[in-house]
Structure formats: structure tokens, C-alpha cells
C-alpha positions in Angstrom: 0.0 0.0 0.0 1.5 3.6 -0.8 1.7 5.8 2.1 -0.2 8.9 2.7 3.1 10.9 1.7 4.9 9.4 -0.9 5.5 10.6 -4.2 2.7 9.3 -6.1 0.1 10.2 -2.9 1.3 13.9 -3.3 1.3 13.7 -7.2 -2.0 12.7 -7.4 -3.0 15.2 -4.6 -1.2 18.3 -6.7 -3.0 17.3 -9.9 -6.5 16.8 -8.8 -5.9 20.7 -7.3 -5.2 22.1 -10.1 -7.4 19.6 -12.4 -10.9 20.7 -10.1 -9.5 24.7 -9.7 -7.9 25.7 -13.1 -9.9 22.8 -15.7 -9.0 25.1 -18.6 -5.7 26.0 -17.9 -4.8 22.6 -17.2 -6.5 21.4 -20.6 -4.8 24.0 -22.7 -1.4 23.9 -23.6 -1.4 28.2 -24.7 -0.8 28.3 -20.3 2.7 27.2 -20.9 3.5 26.5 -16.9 0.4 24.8 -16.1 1.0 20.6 -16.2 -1.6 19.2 -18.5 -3.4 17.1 -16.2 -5.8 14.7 -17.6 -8.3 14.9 -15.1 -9.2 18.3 -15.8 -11.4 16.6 -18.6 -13.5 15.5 -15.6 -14.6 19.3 -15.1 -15.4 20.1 -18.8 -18.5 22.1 -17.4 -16.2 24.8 -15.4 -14.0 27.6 -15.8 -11.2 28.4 -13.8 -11.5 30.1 -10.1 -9.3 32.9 -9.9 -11.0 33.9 -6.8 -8.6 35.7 -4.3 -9.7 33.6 -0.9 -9.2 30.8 -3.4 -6.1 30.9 -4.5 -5.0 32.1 -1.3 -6.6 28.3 0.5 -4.9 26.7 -3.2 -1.4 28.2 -2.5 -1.6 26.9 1.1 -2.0 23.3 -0.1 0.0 23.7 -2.7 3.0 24.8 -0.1 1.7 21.9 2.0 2.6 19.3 -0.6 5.7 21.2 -1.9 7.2 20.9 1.8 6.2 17.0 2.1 7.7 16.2 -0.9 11.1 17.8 0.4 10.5 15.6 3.4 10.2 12.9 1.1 14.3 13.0 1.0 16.6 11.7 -1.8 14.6 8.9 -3.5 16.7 5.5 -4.5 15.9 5.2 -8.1 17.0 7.7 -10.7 13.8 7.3 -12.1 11.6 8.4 -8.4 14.6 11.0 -8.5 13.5 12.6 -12.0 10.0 12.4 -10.9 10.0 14.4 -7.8 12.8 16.9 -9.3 10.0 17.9 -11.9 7.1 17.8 -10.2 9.0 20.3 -7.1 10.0 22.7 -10.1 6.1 22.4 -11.4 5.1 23.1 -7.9 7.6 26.0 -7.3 6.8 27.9 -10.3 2.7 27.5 -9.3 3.6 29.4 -6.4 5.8 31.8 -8.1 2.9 32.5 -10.2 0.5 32.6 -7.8 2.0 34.2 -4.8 5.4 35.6 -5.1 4.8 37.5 -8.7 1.0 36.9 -9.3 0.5 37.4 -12.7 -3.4 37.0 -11.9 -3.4 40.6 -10.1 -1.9 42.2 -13.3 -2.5 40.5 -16.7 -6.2 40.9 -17.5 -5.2 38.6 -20.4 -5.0 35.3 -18.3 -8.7 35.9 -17.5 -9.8 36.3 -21.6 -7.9 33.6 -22.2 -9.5 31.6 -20.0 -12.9 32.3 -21.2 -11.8 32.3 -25.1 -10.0 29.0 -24.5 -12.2 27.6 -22.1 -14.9 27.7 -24.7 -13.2 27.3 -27.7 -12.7 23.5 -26.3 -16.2 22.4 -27.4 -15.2 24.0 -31.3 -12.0 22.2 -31.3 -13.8 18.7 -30.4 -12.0 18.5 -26.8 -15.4 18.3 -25.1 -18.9 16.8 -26.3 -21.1 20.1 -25.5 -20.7 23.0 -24.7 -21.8 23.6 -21.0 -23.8 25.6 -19.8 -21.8 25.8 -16.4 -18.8 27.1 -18.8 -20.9 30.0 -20.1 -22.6 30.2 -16.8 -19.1 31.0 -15.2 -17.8 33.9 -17.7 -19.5 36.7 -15.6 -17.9 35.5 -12.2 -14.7 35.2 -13.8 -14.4 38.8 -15.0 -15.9 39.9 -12.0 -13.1 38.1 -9.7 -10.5 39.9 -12.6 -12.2 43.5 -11.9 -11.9 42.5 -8.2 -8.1 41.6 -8.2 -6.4 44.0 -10.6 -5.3 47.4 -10.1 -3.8 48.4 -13.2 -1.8 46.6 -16.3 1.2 47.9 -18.2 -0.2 49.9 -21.8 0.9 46.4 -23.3 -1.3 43.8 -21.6 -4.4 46.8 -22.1 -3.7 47.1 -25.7 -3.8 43.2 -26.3 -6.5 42.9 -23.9 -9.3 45.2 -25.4 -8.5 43.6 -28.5 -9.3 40.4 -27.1 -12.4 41.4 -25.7 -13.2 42.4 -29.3 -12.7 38.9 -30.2 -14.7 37.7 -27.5 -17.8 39.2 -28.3 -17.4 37.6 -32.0 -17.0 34.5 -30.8 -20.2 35.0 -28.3 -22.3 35.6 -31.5 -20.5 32.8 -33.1 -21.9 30.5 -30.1 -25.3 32.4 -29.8 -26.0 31.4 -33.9 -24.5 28.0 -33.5 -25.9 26.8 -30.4 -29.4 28.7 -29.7 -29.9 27.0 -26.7 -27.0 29.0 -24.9 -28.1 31.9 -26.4 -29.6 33.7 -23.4 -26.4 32.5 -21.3 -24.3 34.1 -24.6 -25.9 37.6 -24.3 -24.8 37.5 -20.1 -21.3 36.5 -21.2 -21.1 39.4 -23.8 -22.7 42.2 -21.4 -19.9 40.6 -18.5 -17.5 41.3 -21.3 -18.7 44.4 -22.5 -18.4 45.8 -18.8 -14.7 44.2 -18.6 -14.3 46.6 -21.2 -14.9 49.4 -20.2 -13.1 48.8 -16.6 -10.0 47.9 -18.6 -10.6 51.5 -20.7 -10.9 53.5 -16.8 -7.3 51.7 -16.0 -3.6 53.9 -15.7 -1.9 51.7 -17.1 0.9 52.7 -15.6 2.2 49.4 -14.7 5.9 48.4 -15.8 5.4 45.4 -18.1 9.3 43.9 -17.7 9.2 41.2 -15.6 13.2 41.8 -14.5 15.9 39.8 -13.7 14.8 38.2 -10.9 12.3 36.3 -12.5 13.8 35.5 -15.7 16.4 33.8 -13.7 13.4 32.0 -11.8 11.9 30.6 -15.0 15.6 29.8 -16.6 16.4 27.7 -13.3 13.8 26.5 -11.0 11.3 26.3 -13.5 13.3 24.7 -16.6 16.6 23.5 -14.9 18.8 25.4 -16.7 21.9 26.2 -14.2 23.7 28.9 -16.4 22.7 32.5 -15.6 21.0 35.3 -18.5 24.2 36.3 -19.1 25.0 32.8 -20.9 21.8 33.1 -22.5 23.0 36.0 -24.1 26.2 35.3 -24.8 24.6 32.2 -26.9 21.9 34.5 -28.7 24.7 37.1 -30.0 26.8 34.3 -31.3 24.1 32.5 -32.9 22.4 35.7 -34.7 26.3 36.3 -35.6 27.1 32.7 -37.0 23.7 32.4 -38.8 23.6 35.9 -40.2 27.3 34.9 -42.0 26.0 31.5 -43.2 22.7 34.1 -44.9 25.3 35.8 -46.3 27.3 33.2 -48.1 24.4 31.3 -49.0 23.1 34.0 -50.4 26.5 34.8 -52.8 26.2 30.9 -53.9 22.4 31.5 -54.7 22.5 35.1 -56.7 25.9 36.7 -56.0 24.2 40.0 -56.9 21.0 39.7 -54.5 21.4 40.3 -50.7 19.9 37.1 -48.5 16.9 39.2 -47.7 16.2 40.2 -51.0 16.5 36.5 -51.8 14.0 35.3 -49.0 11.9 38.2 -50.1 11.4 37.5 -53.6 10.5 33.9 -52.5 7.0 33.6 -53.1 4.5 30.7 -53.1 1.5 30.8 -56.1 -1.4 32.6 -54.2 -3.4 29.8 -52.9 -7.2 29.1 -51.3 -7.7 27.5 -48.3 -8.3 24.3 -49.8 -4.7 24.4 -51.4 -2.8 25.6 -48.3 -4.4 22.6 -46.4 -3.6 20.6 -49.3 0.1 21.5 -49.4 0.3 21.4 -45.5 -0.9 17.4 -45.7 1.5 16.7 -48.2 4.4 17.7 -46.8 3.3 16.2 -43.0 3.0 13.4 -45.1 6.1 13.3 -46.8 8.4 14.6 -43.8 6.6 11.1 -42.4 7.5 8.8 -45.2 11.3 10.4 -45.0 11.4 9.7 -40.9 10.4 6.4 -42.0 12.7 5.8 -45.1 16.3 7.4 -42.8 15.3 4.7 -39.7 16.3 7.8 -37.4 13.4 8.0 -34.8 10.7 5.4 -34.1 7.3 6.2 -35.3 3.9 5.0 -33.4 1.8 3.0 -35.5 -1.5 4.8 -34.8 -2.2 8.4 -34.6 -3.9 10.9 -35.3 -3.6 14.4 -36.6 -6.4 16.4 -38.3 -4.7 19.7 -40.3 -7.4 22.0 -40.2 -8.4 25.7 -41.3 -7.6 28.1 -38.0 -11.3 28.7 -37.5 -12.1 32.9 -37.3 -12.9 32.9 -34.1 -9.8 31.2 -33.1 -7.4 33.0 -35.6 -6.3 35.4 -33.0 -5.9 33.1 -30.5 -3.6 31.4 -32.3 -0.6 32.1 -34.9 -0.5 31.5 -38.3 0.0 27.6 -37.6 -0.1 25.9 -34.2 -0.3 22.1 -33.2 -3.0 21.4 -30.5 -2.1 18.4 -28.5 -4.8 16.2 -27.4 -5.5 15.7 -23.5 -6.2 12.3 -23.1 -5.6 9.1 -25.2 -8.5 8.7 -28.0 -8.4 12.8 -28.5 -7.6 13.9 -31.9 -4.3 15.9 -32.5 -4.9 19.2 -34.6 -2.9 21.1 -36.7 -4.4 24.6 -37.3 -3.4 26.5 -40.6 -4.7 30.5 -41.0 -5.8 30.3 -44.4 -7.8 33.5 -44.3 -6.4 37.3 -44.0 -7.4 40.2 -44.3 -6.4 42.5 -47.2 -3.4 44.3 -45.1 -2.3 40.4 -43.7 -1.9 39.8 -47.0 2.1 40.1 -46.9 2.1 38.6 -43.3 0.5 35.4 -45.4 3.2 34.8 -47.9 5.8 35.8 -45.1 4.3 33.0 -43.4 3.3 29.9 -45.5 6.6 30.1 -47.5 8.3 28.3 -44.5 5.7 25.9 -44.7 8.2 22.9 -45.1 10.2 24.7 -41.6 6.6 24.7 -39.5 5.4 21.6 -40.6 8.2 19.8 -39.2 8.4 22.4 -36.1 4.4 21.2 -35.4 4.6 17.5 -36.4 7.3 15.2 -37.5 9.8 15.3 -36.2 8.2 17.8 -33.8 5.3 18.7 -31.2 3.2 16.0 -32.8 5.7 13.5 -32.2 7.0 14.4 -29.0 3.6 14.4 -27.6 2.3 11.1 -29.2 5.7 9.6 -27.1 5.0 11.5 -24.1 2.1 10.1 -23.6 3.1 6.3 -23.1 5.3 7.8 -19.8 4.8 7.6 -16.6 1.9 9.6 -14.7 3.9 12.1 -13.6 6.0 12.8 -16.6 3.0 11.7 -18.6 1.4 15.6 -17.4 4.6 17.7 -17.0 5.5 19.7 -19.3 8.6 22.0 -19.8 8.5 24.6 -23.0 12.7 24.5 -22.9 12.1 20.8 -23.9 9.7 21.4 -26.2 10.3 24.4 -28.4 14.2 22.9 -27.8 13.2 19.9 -29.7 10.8 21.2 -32.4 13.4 23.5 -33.1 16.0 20.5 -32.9 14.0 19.3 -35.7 14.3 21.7 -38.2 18.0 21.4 -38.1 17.8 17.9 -38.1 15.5 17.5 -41.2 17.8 19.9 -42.9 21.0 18.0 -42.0 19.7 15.0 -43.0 19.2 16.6 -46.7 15.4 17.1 -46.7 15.5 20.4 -47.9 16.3 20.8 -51.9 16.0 24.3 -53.0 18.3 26.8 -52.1 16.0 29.2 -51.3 14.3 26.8 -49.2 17.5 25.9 -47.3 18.1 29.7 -47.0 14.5 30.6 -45.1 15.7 27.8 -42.5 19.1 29.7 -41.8 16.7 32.8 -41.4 14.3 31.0 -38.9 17.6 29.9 -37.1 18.7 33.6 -36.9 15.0 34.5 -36.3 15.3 32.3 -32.5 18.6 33.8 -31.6 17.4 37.4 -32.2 14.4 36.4 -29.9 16.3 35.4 -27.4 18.4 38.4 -26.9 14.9 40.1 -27.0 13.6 38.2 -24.8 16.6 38.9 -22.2 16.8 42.2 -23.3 13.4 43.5 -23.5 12.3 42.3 -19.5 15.8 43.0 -17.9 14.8 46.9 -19.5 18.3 47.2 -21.7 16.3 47.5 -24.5 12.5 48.8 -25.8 9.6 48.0 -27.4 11.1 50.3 -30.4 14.5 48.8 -30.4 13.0 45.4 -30.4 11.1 45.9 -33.3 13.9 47.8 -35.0 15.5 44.2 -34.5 12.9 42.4 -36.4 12.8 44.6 -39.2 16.5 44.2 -39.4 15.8 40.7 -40.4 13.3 41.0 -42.8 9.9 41.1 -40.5 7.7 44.2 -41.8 7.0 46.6 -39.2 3.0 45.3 -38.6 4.5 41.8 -38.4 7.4 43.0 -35.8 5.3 45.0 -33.8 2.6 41.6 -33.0 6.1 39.8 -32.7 7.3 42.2 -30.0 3.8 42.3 -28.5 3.7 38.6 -27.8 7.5 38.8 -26.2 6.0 41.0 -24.0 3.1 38.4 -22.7 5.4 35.7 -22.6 8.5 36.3 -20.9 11.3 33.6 -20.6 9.7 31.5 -23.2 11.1 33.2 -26.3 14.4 31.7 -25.6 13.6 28.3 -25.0 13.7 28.0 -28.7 17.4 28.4 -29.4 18.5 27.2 -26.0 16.8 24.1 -26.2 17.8 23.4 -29.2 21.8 24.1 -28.5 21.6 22.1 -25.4 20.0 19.1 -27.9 22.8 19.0 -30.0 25.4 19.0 -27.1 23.6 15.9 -25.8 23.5 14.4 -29.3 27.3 15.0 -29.5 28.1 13.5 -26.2 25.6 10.7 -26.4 24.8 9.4 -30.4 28.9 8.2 -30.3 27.5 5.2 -27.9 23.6 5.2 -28.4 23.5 6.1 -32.7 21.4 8.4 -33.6 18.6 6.7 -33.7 19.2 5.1 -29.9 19.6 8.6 -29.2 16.3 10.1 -30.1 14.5 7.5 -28.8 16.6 7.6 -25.6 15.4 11.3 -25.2 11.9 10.5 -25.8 11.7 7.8 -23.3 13.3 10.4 -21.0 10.9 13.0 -20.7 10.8 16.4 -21.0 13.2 16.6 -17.9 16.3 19.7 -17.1 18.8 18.2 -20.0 21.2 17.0 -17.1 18.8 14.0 -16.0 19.2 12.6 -19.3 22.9 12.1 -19.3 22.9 10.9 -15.7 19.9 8.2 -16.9 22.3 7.5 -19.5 25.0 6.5 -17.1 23.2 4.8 -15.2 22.5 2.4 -18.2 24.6 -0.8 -18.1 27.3 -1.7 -21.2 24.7 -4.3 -22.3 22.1 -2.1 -22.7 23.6 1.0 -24.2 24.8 -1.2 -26.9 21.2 -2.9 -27.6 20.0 0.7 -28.2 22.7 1.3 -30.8 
């Protein structure tokens, strides 16, 4: 019998909290610190409490299991050891969030996120119906976000009135689509409305950088990363100077009279419908498949599935241009959203876009989220629901170099916009550092971007969404570096192919728990998984 306080006890106690509490955010993987816990699909009919008494009785048990599991002590297998090292750090950046910096007292956006997301689940085919405890809940929710914040920084109020905008949209959307809810719809949209207009009466005079402090939180306790900013840096500046070089002589082996940006630039896909886009996004998933298959690199499940689908309107600005939503719980389809529609001045952000559709397919599916997920749900319980974005932007940015090293890419062009991607992550980094630690602005950021061949609309969303997300804009490029430095350690004794799989069966775990598991492998067994 397991006792009271042992690590699966307090696992399963941690979950089920935030599972009955935050359903949505647990459900959703746009709340990039939450664990996606499967039992939130138990409470499909709620929203998220963000009420203060709440989460003041939630942080309290949440401390109370944080400090048993320390009592817990050093745990004899390597395995119990990676287990209760991630699900402290999940713990300890839920009370980060919640008590120490709460980000519920000063981002209106978590709350319209909630509601957007939390009913967007029935149009994405994650719940049967829509509830009418979901709709139900929008009013209480915006009232508990009018009750706990004070102000918001000019950037979290721009993005927020637009996504009250949105909401109302999709409220219409849900009134003509589902008549029964219609009375419950019109509620939500005056709650909303109202939201509105308390967001218009706000200062904001809040400071939007999240400093130091807490980028160094996220970069260590939450991802496991022991290395400081300043190394983080250090790795983004030689990156964006490395890649930019390699633009540049690609570029004189291409046209040696065109600049690499004038190259990308004049790159342009045949102005397609939605029904072609979608087209040409299923044949490449497809063929990036077939070309796993065919170089024996990575296994492959058997069964999946993945629908690629049109980014519905009402989701379009929830989401970017093309985004892979995993499912929650086995027998849940996978989807892969493509924008196919824009308005008339998106129309360059379109071709800007879908002509690295070879680059974001693999980033979404194979080798990337799709795949990771579909292995990271045969793990453990525990590693099963935890999450870390250093893992997984690491490794769906690991696979666009690794689909390009193994000689997927043909044109030169083609090979040219992955460089640029590559150049794209380091520059984000630095931004990402820069921007929160206050070296740098909002205009020198987006000077950045333009730099690199991002129109000013396009750099100005970019910037925008650095701002919402700090210490995530970085996991790209880190990730990926600290990938390859496994890979070149490891593959000499696994193969490549022993490797990847060796990851996968890991976990996304801090990188330094997969070369101590690999260690602790015997002679035999490291050479079976050559």
C-alpha cells in the first residue's frame, strides 16, 4: 500500500488541485507553466477560479505538498529522483505565479484567455457540448478579474481590449451556432462588455518587464537550466552572428548579386485558397513522415492521429499562423491549425508565413510537437502531465535542423529561409533577455525584427507577444543548442537513432537527468540501443 506521503500520494493530490481549480488552464497547452493534467477533462462544465480567498486556500495546499515532498528525502531510483525533481520545479513555479509574482493581479489577459480557450474547447472537439456551467461561469470570472487587478502595463491593455473584441465575435459565433446558450451568450457578452470598459478607466501605468529576478526563476527552477541570463545572451549574440554569415554566403552561392533578404523576399509561393494551403500542409506532413520512415532515425507510433485543419475565425487570434494542438487524453484527436484566411493588409504577413511551410510543418509535427507528444504520452503519470517549454520548443526547433542535416531540404532558397528561422530564434532570445531585464524597448526590439526581414506590422505583433510571454522566447534556441550538445556526447555510444528515442523515453526533464539516466544504463544495454 503507498503511504499517505509518498510521491505518487502527493502527485495525485497536486494534480486533482489544479485539475478541479484551473480545468482550462490545465487542458490547454497556450498556459505554458500549467501541467496538462488529464483529469481536468473530468470538469469540462467549469472555468477556472481565480478567486482571491481561493487561491490564497490553493497556495496553502500547494505549499503543504511542496514541503512533504522535500521531506520525502533523496529517492533510490533515478527514475523516483526525476519524478519528484519535476514535479517540485512544477510546484515552485505555481507558487511563483501565484503568490510571489501573481500574474493573476496584473494580466487581464489570463482571464480572456481563460474564457476564449475555455470555450473554444467544445469548437476544437475536446469536449462533447458545450456547458452551460462554462458560459454560466464567464460573468464570475471577469468579475473576480475586476476584483483583483489594479492596473496593467499599456501592453497587456492594448492586447486585452483587442481580445475582448474577439470575444464578443466568438459569443455571437456561439449564440447562432448553439441557440440554446443563447440567453447565457448575451450574459457573457454584457460581463465582457463591462470588462471593457473597466479595462478603458485603468492607468496603465504598470511596468510590463518582468526583470531579472524572474527570468532567472523561469531559466532555473522552473526549466533547470543552471547557467545564468548572461550565458543566454552570450549564446543568442553568437548565434544571430554565426547564422547571419551563413545568410550571407548562402546568399552569394544562390545570386551573388541579391542580398539574403532580397532573396528570401522574392521567394513567393502561387497565391493559394484555403483548400490548397491545407492541401500542401498534408502533403508535406505526409512526406516529412515517409522520409522519418525511409532514414530509420526516430521510431514512429503505429497509430495516430492528426487532423490539419483551417484556423477557425474565431480562433485566428488566439492562435498564430499555424499551431499544433495536442490532445488531453488518449482517443483525443491531435490538430494542426493553418490561417488560411487574412485580411487585405495580412496579406504580406500570409506569404511571409506559409513560405516556411516545409520549416513549420516539421516544427508542429514530425519530427516535432506531434511526435513528442504522441511519445510523451506512453510515460509515466507524472512525466505523462509535466511539461517544460525548454524541452519542447528545444526539440521542435532541434528538428528543423535535423531535417535539414539529413538533406530534406532541396531548394536553395528553401535551405536559406531555415538559416533565417535559425537567426529568427537567436534574435528572440536576446529580446527576450533584453526587453524584461529593461536594456532594451519596445522600439529597439522591433527595430530588430525589421532588421531581419519582418515588416514593421509583423514585428510589432512579434514584439507584443515577447511581452506576454517572458522567458519563453528563448527556450527556442537554448533548447535546441543544449539538444545538439547531448547528441554529440551521447549518439557516439547510443547512434542516432538510440539517441532520439533515448530522449523521448526520457521525458521532457532539465537536460542534465538525461545524461545521468544514461549512465546509469549498463554496457549491455547501451549497446542494444545502438
Amino acid at each position: 500500500m503507498r503511504g499517505k506521503d509518498s510521491l505518487t500520494a502527493i502527485a495525485k493530490d497536486y494534480f486533482e488541485i489544479l485539475a478541479e481549480n484551473f480545468p482550462v488552464m490545465c487542458s490547454s497547452d497556450e498556459f505554458y507553466f500549467f501541467p496538462r493534467v488529464e483529469e481536468a477533462e473530468r470538469f469540462s462544465n467549469r472555468l477556472d477560479s481565480l478567486d482571491r480567498a481561493r487561491i490564497e486556500e490553493l497556495t496553502r495546499k500547494v505549499k503543504k505538498l511542496f514541503h512533504s515532498l522535500g521531506r520525502l528525502g533523496p529517492q533510490g531510483e533515478l527514475e523516483k529522483k526525476i519524478d519528484a525533481d519535476i514535479l517540485k520545479r512544477s510546484m515552485k513555479t505555481f507558487l511563483r505565479d501565484f503568490e510571489e509574482i501573481p500574474v493573476w493581479k496584473s494580466d487581464p489577459n489570463l482571464y480572456l484567455r481563460i474564457v476564449l480557450f475555455g470555450l473554444a474547447d467544445y469548437f476544437q472537439g475536446r469536449i462533447n457540448h458545450l456547458s452551460p456551467g462554462r458560459m454560466e461561469a464567464v460573468p464570475r470570472l471577469l468579475r473576480e478579474a475586476r476584483e483583483n487587478i489594479k492596473d496593467a502595463s499599456p501592453v497587456h491593455l492594448e492586447v486585452a481590449q483587442e481580445a475582448v473584441k474577439t470575444g464578443a465575435e466568438f459569443l455571437r459565433i456561439i449564440s447562432r451556432k448553439t441557440p440554446a446558450l443563447s440567453s447565457l451568450s448575451q450574459k457573457a457578452a454584457n460581463a465582457l462588455k463591462e470588462f471593457g470598459i473597466f479595462l478603458g478607466g485603468l492607468d496603465g501605468r504598470t511596468d510590463f518587464r518582468q526583470g531579472r529576478d524572474v527570468l532567472k526563476s523561469i531559466l532555473q527552477d522552473t526549466y533547470g537550466w543552471q547557467q545564468d541570463l548572461g550565458a543566454v545572451l552570450d549564446m543568442g549574440k553568437k548565434e544571430e552572428k554565426d547564422a547571419g554569415k551563413e545568410c550571407k554566403r548562402m546568399a552569394r552561392q544562390i545570386h551573388s548579386d541579391k542580398s539574403w533578404l532580397e532573396l528570401v523576399d522574392g521567394y513567393r509561393l502561387k497565391l493559394m485558397k484555403g483548400r490548397e494551403l491545407l492541401t500542401l500542409y498534408r502533403r508535406e506532413v505526409n512526406q516529412l513522415k515517409m522520409f522519418l520512415h525511409d532514414k530509420d532515425i526516430i521510431s514512429l507510433p503505429e497509430e495516430e492521429s492528426l487532423l490539419i485543419l483551417n484556423t477557425p475565425p474565431y480562433l485566428a487570434p488566439l492562435r498564430s499562423s499555424a499551431s499544433y494542438c495536442a490532445p488531453l487524453v488518449p482517443g483525443e484527436k491531435a490538430l494542426f491549425y493553418v490561417r488560411t484566411f487574412y485580411r487585405d493588409w495580412e496579406a504580406e504577413s500570409r506569404n511571409e508565413v506559409h513560405k516556411e511551410y516545409l520549416f513549420i510543418s516539421a516544427h508542429e509535427t514530425y519530427p516535432g510537437h506531434h511526435l513528442l507528444d504522441l511519445r510523451r504520452r506512453t510515460l509515466s503519470p507524472i512525466r505523462r502531465q509535466i511539461e517544460s517549454p525548454l524541452f519542447y520548443e528545444g526539440w521542435a526547433s532541434y528538428s528543423e535542423h535535423l531535417i535539414q542535416e539529413l538533406g530534406y531540404c532541396e531548394h536553395p532558397v528553401q535551405k536559406l529561409i531555415g538559416k533565417k528561422r535559425q537567426l529568427w530564434r537567436a534574435v528572440r532570445a536576446i529580446l527576450d533577455v533584453s526587453i524584461h531585464t529593461g536594456k532594451m524597448s519596445i522600439e529597439e526590439a522591433k527595430s530588430r525584427l525589421i532588421k531581419i526581414g519582418y515588416n514593421s506590422r509583423v514585428s510589432s505583433q512579434q514584439v507584443r507577444h515577447y511581452v506576454l510571454t517572458p522567458g519563453y522566447q528563448f527556450t527556442y534556441m537554448l533548447g535546441k543548442n543544449e539538444l545538439l550538445k547531448l547528441r554529440n556526447r551521447l549518439s557516439p555510444y547510443l547512434g542516432l537513432k538510440g539517441f532520439h528515442d533515448f530522449l523521448m523515453d526520457s521525458g521532457e526533464v532539465p537536460f542534465h537527468w538525461i545524461e545521468e539516466r544514461y549512465h546509469a544504463l549498463s554496457k549491455e544495454e547501451r549497446t542494444t540501443r545502438h
